[in-house]
C-alpha positions in Angstrom: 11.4 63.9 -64.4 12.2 63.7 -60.6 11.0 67.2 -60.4 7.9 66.1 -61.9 7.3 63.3 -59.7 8.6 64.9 -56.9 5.7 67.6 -57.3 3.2 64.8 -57.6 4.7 63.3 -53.8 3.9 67.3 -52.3 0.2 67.5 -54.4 -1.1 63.7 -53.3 -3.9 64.4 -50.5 -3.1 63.4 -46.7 -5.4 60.9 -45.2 -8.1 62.8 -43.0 -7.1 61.1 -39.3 -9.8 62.7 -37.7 -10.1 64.4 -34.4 -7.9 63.2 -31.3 -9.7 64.3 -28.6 -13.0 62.5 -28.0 -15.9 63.1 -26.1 -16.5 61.1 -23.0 -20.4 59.7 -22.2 -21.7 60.6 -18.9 -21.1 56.8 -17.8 -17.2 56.8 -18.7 -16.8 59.9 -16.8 -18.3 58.2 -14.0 -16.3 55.1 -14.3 -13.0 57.6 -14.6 -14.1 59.5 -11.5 -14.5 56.2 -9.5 -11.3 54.6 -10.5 -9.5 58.3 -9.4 -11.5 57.7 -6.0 -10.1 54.1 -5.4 -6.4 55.0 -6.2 -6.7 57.9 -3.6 -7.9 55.7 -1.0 -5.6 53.0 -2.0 -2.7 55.0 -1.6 -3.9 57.3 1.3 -4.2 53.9 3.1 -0.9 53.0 1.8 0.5 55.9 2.7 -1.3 56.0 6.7 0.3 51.8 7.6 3.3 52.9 6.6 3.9 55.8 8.7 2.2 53.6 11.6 5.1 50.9 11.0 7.4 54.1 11.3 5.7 54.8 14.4 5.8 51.8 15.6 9.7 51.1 15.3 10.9 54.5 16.2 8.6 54.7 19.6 9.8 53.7 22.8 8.0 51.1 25.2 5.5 52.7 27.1 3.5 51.8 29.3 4.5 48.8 30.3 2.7 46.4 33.0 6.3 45.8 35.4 5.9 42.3 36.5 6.9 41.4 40.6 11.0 41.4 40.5 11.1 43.3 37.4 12.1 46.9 37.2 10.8 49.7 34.9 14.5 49.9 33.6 14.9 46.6 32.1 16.4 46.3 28.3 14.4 44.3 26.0 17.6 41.4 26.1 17.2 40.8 29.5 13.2 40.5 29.2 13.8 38.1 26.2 16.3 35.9 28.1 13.5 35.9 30.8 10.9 34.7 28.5 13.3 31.6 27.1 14.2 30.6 30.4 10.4 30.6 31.7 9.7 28.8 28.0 12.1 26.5 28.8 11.0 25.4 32.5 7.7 25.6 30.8 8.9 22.7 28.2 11.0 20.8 31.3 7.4 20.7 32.9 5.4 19.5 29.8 8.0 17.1 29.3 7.3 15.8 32.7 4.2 15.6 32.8 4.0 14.0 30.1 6.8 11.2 30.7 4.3 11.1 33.6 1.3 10.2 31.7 3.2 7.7 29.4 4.5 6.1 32.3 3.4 2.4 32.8 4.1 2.6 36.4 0.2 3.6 37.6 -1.1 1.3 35.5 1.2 -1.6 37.4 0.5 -0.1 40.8 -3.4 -0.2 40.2 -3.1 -3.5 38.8 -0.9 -4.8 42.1 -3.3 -2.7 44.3 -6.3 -3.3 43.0 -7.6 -0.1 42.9 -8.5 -0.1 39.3 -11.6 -2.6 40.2 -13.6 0.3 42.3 -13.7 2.4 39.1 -17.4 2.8 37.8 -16.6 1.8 34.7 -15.4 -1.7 35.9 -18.2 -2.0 38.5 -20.9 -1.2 35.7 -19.5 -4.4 33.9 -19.6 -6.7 36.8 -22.0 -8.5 34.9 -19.8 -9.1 31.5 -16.8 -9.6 33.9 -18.5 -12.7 36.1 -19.4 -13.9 32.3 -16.1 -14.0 30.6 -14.2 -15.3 33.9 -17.1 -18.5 33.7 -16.0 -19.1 30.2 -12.1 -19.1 31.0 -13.0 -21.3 33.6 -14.9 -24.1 31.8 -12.4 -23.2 28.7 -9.4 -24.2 31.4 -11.4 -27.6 32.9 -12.1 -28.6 29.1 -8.2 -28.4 28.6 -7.6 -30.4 31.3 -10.1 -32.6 30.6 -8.9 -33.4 27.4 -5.4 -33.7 28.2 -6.6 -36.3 31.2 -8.7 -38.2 27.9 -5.4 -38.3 26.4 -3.7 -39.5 28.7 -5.9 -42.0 29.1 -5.5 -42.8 25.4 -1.6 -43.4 25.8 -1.9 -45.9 28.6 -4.6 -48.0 26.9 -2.7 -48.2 24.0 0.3 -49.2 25.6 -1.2 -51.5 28.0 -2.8 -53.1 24.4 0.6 -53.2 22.6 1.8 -55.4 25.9 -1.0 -57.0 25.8 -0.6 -58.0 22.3 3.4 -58.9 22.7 2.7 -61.5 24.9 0.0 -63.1 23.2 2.3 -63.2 20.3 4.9 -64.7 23.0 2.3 -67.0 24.4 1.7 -68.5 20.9 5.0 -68.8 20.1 5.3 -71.3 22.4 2.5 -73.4 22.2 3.3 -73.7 18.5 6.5 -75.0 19.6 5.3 -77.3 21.9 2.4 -78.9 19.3 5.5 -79.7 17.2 6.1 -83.9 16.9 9.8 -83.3 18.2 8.8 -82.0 21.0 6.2 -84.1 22.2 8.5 -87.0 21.5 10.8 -85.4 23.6 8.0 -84.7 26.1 6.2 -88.1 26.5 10.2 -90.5 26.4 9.9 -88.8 29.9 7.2 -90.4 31.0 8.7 -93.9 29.5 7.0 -93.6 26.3 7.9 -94.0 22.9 6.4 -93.7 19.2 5.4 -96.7 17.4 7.2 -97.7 14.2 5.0 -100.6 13.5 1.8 -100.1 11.2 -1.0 -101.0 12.9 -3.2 -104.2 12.3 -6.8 -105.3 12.3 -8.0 -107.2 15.5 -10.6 -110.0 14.2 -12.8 -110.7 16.9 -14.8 -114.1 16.5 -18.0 -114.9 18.1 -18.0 -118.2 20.1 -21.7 -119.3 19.7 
């Protein structure tokens, strides 16, 4: 039995695969030939900034502009400690210049001098200027106005709260001296006294 089936395994048909090797259109082998052209390029230009970097770090320096003071012979250390020390008088000068411009000190001495009044921007707003100065000016009389108003005010009203004290005083008294004890006492100076007798009827007869 295995022999027979075995037999049947070698006898059963392969599938047909079909050729490999295809035949390329006119357009793909156009396509494939392009593709071919770029990588060449690619790499010859690959292969052309390399060696210039090569080039570069293996040559020498040449042809060099020599600055005044400096000799053909000078190491690349000494050049670089040349460039940070003019880069840092360079940054000492900046700096001053611009502590200079920050400065408040020209401002002040303009002010003081008066020097900032002949610019042409001021003397363009003379005008404006003579305006606003006029309004400080009436806005300082009508302070002081007002605060001579109110001054004003106070003394009025204290003059009227005296005022009003010694009325208040002044009637005091004059109630106190309408009182009957007091006018008792007042008139027994001048020798005369109160009558504690009812009054009576006078009858007055004709004589005819």
């Amino acid at each position: 039995m295995k022999k027979f089936f075995s037999f049947l395994r070698k006898t059963k048909a392969k599938p047909d695969v079909g050729p490999r090797n295809r035949v390329l259109t006119p357009v793909e082998i156009t396509v494939q030939e392009e593709q071919k052209r770029k990588l060449a390029e690619h790499q010859a230009k690959s292969s052309t900034r390399k060696k210039a970097l090569r080039t570069a770090k293996a040559a020498k320096q040449r042809n060099r502009i020599v600055k005044d003071g400096e000799s053909a012979n000078t190491s690349p250390g000494t050049s670089r400690k040349r460039w940070f020390r003019s880069r840092r008088q360079r940054n000492s000068q900046e700096r001053a210049a611009r502590r200079t411009r920050n400065s408040i000190s020209p401002i002040v001495r303009d002010v003081l001098s008066g020097e900032f009044l002949t610019r042409e921007g001021v003397t363009r707003h003379i005008p404006y200027l003579i305006f606003v100065s006029v309004l400080f000016i009436a806005y300082i009389a009508m302070g002081y106005q007002f605060e001579r108003l109110e001054r004003e005010k106070l003394k009025t009203k204290r003059q009227l709260e005296e005022l009003s004290a010694e009325y208040k005083t002044l009637k005091a008294e004059f109630e106190t001296q309408l009182q009957q004890s007091t006018v008792e006492q007042n008139i027994a100076d001048l020798g005369l006294r109160q009558n504690v007798e009812p009054p009576f009827l006078l009858e007055y007869q004709s004589v005819e």
